[in-house]
C-alpha positions as CSV (number, residue, x, y, z in Angstrom):
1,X,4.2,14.0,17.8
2,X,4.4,10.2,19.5
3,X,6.2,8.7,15.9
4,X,9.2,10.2,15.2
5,X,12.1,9.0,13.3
6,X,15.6,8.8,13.3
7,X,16.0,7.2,9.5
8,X,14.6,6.9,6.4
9,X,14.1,3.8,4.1
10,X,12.7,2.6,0.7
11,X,9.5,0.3,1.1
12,X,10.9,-2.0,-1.4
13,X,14.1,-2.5,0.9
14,X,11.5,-4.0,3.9
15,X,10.3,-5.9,1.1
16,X,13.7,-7.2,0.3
17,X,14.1,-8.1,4.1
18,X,11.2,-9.7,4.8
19,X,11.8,-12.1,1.2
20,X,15.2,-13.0,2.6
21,X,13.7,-13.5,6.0
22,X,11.6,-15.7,4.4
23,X,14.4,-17.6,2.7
24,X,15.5,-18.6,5.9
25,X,12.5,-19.9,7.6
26,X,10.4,-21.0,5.1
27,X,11.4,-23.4,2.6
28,X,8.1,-23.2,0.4
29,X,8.9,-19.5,-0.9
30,X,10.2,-19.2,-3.9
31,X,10.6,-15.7,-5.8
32,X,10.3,-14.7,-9.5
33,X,11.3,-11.7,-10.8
34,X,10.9,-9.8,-14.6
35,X,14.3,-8.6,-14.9
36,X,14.1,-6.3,-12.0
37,X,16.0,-7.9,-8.9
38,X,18.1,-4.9,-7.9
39,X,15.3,-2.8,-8.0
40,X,12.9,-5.1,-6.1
41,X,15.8,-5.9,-3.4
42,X,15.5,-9.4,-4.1
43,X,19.4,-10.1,-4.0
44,X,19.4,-11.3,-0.3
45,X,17.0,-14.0,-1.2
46,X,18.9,-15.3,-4.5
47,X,22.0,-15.1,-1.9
48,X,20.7,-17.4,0.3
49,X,18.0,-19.7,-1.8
50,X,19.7,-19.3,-5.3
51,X,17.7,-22.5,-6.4
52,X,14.4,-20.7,-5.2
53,X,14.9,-18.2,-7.7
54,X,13.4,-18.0,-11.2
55,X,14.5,-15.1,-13.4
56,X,11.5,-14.7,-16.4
57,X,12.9,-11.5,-18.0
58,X,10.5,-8.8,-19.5
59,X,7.7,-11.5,-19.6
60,X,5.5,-10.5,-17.2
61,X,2.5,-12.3,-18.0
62,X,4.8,-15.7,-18.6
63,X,6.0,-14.9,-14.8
64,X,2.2,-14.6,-13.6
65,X,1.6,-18.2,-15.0
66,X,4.7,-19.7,-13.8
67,X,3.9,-18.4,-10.5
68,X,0.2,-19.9,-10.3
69,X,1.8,-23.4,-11.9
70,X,4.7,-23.7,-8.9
71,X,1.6,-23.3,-5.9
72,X,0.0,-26.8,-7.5
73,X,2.7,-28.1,-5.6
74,X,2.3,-26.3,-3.0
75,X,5.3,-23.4,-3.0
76,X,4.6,-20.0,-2.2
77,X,5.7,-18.1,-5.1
78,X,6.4,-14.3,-4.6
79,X,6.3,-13.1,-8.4
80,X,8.3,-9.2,-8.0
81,X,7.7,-6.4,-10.9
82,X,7.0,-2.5,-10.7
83,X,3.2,-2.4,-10.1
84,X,2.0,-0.9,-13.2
85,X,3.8,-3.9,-15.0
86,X,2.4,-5.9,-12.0
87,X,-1.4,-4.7,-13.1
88,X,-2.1,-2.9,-16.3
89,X,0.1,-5.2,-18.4
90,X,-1.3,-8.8,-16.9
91,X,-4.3,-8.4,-15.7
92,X,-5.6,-11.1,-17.4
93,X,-3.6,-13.6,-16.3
94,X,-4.2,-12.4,-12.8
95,X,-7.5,-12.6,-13.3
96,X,-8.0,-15.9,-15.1
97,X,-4.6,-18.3,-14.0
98,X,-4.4,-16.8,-10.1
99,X,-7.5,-15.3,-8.8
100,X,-10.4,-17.0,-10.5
101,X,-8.8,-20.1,-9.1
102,X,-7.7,-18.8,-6.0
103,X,-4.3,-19.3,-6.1
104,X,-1.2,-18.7,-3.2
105,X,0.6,-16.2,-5.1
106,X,2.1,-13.0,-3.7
107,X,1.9,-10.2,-6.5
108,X,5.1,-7.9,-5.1
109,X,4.3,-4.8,-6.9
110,X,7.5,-1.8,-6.5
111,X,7.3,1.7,-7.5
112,X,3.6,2.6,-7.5
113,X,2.7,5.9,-7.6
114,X,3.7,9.4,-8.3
115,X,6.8,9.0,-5.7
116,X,8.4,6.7,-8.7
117,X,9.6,10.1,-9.6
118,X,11.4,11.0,-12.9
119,X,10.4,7.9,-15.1
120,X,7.3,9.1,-15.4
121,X,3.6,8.5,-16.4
122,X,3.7,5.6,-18.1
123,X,5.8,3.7,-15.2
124,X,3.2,5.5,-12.2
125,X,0.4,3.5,-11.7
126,X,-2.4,5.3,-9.9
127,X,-5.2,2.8,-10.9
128,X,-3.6,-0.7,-9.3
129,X,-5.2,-0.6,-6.1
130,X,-8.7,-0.4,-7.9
131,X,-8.1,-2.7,-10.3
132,X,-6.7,-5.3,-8.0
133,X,-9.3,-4.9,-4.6
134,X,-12.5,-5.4,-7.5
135,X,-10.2,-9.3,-8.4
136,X,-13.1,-11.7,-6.0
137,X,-10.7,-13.0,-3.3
138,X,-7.6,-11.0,-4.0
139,X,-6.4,-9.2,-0.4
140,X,-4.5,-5.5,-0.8
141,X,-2.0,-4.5,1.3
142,X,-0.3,-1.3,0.8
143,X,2.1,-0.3,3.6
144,X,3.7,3.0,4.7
145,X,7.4,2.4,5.8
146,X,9.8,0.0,5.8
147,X,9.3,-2.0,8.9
148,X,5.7,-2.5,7.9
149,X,6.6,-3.5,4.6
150,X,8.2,-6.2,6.1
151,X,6.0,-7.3,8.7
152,X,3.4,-7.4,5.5
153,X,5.7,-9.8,3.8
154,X,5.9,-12.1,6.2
155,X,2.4,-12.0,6.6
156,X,2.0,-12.3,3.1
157,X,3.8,-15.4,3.1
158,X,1.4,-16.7,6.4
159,X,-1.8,-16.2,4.4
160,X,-3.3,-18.4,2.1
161,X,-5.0,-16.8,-1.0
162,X,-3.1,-14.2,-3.7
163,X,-1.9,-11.3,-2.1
164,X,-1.0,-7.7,-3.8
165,X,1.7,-6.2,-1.5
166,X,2.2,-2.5,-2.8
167,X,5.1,-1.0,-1.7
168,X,7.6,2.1,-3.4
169,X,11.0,3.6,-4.6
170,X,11.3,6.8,-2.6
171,X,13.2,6.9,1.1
172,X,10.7,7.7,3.7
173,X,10.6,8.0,7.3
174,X,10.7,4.8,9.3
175,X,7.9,5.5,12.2
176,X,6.8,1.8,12.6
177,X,8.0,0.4,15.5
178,X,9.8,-3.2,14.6
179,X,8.0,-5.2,16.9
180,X,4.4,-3.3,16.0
181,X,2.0,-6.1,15.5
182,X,1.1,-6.8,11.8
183,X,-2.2,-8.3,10.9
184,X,-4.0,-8.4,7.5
185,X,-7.5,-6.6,7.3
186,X,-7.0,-4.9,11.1
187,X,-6.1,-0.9,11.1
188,X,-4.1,0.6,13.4
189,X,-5.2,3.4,15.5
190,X,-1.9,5.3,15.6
191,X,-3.3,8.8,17.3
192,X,-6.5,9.1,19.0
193,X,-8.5,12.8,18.6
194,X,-11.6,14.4,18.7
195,X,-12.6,16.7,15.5
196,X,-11.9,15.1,12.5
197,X,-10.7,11.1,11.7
198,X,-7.9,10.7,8.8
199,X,-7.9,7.4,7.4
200,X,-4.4,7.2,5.4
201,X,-2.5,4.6,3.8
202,X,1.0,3.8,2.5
203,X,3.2,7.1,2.1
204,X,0.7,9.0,3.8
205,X,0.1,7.8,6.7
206,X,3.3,10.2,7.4
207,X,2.4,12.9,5.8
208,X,-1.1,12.7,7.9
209,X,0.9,12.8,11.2
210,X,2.8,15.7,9.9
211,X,-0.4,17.5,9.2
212,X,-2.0,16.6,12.6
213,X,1.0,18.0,13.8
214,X,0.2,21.3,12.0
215,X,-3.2,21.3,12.8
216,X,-3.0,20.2,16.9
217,X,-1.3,24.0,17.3
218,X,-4.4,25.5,15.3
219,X,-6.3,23.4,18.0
220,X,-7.3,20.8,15.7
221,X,-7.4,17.2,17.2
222,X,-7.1,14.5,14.8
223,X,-7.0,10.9,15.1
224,X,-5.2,9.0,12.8
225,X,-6.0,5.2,10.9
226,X,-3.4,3.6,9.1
227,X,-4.9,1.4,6.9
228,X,-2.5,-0.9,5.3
229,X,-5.0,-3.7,4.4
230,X,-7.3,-1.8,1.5
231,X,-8.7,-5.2,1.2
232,X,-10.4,-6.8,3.3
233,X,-10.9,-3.2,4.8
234,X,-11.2,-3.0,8.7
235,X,-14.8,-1.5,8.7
236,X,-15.0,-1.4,12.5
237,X,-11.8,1.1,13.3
238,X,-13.7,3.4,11.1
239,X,-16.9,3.2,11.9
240,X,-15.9,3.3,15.7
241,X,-13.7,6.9,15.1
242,X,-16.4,8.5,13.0
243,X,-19.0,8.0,15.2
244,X,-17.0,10.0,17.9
245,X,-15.6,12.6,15.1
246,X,-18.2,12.7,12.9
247,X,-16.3,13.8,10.2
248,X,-13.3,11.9,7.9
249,X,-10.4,12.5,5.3
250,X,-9.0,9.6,3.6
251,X,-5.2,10.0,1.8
252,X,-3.7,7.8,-0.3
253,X,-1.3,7.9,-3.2
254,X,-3.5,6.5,-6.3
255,X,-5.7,7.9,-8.4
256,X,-9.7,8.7,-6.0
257,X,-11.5,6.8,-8.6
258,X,-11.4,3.2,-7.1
259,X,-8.6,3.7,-4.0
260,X,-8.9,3.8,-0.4
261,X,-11.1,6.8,-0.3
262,X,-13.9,4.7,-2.5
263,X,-13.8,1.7,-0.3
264,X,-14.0,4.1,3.0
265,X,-17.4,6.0,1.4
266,X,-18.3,2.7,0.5
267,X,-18.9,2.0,4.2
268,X,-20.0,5.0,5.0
269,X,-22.9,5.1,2.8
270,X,-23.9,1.8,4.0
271,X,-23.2,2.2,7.4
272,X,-22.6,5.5,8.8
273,X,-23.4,8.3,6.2
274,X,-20.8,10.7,6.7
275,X,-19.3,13.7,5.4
276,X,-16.1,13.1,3.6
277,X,-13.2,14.9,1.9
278,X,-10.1,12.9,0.1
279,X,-6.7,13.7,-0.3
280,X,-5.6,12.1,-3.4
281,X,-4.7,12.3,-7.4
282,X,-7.9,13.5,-9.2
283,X,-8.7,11.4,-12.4
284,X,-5.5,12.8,-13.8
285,X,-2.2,10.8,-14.9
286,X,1.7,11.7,-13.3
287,X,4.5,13.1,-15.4
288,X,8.4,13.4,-14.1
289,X,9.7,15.1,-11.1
290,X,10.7,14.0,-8.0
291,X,8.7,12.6,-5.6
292,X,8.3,15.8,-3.4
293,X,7.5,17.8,-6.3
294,X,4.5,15.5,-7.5
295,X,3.0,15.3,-4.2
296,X,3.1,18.9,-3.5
297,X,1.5,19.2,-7.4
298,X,-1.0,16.4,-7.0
299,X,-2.2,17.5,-3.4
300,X,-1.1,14.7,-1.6
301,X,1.4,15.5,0.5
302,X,1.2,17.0,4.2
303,X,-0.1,20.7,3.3
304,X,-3.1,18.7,1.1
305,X,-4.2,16.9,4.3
306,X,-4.3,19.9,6.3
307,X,-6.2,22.0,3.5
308,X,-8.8,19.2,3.5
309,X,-9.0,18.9,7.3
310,X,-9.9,22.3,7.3
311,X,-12.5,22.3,4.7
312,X,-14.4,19.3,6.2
313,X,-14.7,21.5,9.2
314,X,-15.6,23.9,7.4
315,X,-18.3,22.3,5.4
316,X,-19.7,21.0,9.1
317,X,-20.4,23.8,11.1
C-alpha cells in the first residue's frame, strides 16, 4: 500500500490544531463553543486568544446567532458543537441568520457518525451532511484524518462563505501527508487502478485503501478518490476515473439517503450514467457500541467496501 501509518489521531484534535494555528496568525478568528471545549480541542485556542473566546453553554441556536452577529464586523467566527447538535437542533438559524444571508461562519461539527460510539443514537447524526450540502451556498467538508482535518481548518478560515467542517471522536490512522495540498471542492486521486473507481470520504477513505489492499491480491485494481469537499463536489476527478473504470462505489459514514453517494449518482445520471454500488448506513438510525463494532454492523467498514467491489463487478460482466 503507498499510505501507511505510523500513528493514529482523533479528527477533532487536527481541528484543535488548525484553531490554535489560527489563533496565531489570524487575528479575525474568533471561536464559540456550547459547553464542549474539551471535547472539540479548543483549549489551545482559549490558551493563546482567551479574549477570542465566547463560551454560550447548551444554547446552541443562541451560539449560531452570535456567530452570524460577530462577521458584520468582519471576524471569522468558528461556532464548535457535536454535529447532530450542530444540525438537527438549529437548523433554522442556519438556515435563516447564516446561510440565507451568506454569512462567514465556520459550523465545526465533532462526533458525527456511528464512530461517536457508546453515546448512542440520539448523539450520531447520519443525516448532517444532507441536510447541510441542500443549505444554497453552504460548502461541506468532511475530512478523513487528522492532518487533513487541519489543513481544512485553515482552509476554512481562507474561504469566504459558511463552511460545515465535519470531523469525529474515534483515533484513526494518520495517512495524509502534512504538507499534502489542501483545496476546497478539488479531490484527491490517492491510487490510480483500472477495474473499479471508489469514491470515499472521511473515515473511509482508510478503510477503502485497506480494502484495495484486499482486493489487489484477488487481482482487483482499484483507484481510490478522497473526496473531502461533499460540497461543491469535484465532478471532474470522477467523471475522468469512471470513464476509464466504468464502474464506482462510493463510502461514507452517514446515512445513503442525501450523503456522498447521492451527490456522486447525481452526476452520473447527468453526466456519465454509470453503474453504482454504496457502502454506507441504510435508512436506519445507530445504537451504542464502539466504533469498530458499528461499522462492521452497519457495513461500512473495510470488509463492506470489498463486498461491494465485488458485486459491482459482478453486476457488470
Amino acid at each position: 500500500m503507498k499510505y501507511t501509518y505510523t500513528e493514529k489521531k482523533d479528527t477533532r484534535s487536527g481541528f484543535g490544531a488548525g484553531l490554535a494555528e489560527l489563533a496565531d496568525t489570524n487575528p479575525d478568528v474568533v471561536a464559540l463553543c456550547a459547553d464542549l471545549i474539551g471535547s472539540l480541542k479548543m483549549e489551545k485556542f482559549i490558551e493563546k486568544a482567551p479574549q477570542r473566546f465566547f463560551q454560550t453553554g447548551i444554547a446552541e441556536a443562541n451560539m449560531m446567532g452570535l456567530a452570524a452577529g460577530l462577521t458584520i464586523n468582519g471576524k471569522i467566527p468558528f461556532a464548535g458543537t457535536f454535529a447532530n447538535f450542530a444540525t438537527s437542533r438549529v437548523y433554522d438559524q442556519i438556515r435563516q441568520s447564516i446561510a440565507y444571508s451568506n454569512k462567514n461562519v465556520k459550523i465545526a461539527a465533532s462526533h458525527a457518525g456511528v464512530t461517536l460510539g457508546e453515546d448512542g443514537a440520539t448523539h450520531q447524526v447520519l443525516e448532517d451532511i444532507g441536510m447541510m450540502k441542500m443549505l444554497p451556498g453552504m460548502t461541506v467538508i468532511n475530512p478523513c484524518d487528522y492532518n487533513q482535518t487541519k489543513a481544512a481548518t485553515l482552509a476554512a478560515a481562507a474561504h469566504e462563505g459558511p463552511v460545515y467542517l465535519r470531523f469525529g471522536r474515534p483515533v484513526v490512522p494518520v495517512f495524509i501527508p502534512e504538507d499534502m495540498p489542501f483545496e476546497i471542492g478539488k479531490g484527491i486521486l490517492l491510487q490510480e487502478g483500472t477495474d473499479v473507481t471508489i469514491v470515499a470520504t472521511g473515515h473511509l477513505v482508510w478503510e477503502s485503501l485497506l480494502a484495495a489492499d484486499e482486493l489487489e491480491k484477488e487481482g482487483i485494481s482499484c483507484e481510490i478518490i478522497n473526496i473531502h469537499t461533499i460540497k461543491p463536489l469535484d465532478e471532474e476527478i470522477i467523471l475522468t476515473s469512471v470513464e476509464k473504470t466504468g464502474k464506482i462505489v462510493t463510502a461514507e459514514e452517514h446515512n445513503y439517503l442525501g450523503g456522498l453517494g447521492e451527490s456522486v449518482a447525481g452526476v452520473l445520471s447527468r453526466r456519465r450514467p454509470t453503474p453504482q454500488e454504496f457502502v454506507a448506513v441504510h435508512d436506519t438510525f445507530g445504537e451504542s457500541g464502539t466504533p469498530a463494532e458499528l461499522m462492521k454492523k452497519y457495513q461500512i467498514d473495510a470488509d463492506a467496501v470489498v463486498k461491494a467491489v465485488k458485486k459491482i463487478i459482478e453486476r457488470t460482466k
